[in-house]
C-alpha positions as CSV (number, residue, x, y, z in Angstrom):
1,X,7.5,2.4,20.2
2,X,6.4,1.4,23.7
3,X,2.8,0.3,24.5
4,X,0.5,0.2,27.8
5,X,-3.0,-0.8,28.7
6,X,-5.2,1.5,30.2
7,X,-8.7,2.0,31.4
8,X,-10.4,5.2,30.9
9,X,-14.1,4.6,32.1
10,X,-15.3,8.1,32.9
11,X,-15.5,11.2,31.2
12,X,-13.5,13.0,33.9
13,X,-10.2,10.2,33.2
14,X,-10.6,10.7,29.6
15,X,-10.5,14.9,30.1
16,X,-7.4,14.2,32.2
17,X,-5.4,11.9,30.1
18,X,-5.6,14.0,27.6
19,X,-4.4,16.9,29.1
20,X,-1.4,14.9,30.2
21,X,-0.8,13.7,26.4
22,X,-0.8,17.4,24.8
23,X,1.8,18.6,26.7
24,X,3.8,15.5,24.3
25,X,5.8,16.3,21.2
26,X,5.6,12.9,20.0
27,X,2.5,10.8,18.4
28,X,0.6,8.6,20.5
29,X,-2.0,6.8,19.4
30,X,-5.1,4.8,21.1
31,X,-6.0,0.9,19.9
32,X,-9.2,-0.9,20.5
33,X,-9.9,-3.6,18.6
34,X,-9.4,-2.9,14.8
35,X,-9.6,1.2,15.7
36,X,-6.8,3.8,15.9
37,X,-7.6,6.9,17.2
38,X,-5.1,10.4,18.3
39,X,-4.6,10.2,21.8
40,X,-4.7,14.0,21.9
41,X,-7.9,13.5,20.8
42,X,-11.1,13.5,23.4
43,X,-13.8,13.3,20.7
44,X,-11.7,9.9,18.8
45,X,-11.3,8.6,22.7
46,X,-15.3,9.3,22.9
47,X,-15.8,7.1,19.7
48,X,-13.8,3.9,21.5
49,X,-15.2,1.5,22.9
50,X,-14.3,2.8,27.0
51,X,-15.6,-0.5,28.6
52,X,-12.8,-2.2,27.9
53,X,-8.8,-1.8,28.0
54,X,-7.2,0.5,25.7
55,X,-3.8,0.2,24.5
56,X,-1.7,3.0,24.2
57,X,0.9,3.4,21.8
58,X,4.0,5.9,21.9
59,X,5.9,6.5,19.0
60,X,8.8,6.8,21.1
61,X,11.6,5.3,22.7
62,X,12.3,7.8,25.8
63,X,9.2,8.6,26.9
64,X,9.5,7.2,30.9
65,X,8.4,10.4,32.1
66,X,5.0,10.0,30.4
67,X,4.8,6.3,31.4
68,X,5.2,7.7,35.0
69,X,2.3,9.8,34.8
70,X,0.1,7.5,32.9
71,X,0.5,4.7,35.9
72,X,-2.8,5.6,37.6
73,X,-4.9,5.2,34.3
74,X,-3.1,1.7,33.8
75,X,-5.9,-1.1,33.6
């Protein structure tokens, strides 16, 4: 499992992110605080809080290509 902080502060970031995660085979998974939510998920991403850094956590070990295109959401 690898893990990243990002920042996803408006609506349009959130809409892409997620389009870049579904195209994934593996989980990932969003952690704020004491709250886990499905990446692949825009209404659980809604429910976080977005003012702060989210951690993202990939249930994976090769997953460099979706590190690379994650690097212009990283907070």
């Amino acid at each position: 499992m690898k893990s990243i902080q990002i920042s996803l502060q408006m609506a349009s970031s959130v809409k892409e992110f997620v389009n870049i995660v579904q195209k994934y085979t593996y989980d990932i998974d969003l952690r704020c605080d004491r709250y886990v939510v499905d990446a692949k998920s825009i209404l659980g991403i809604f429910s976080l809080d977005l003012s702060k850094p989210i951690n993202v956590e990939i249930h994976s070990d090769s997953c460099e290509d979706l590190l690379a295109e994650l690097k212009s959401f990283q907070a």
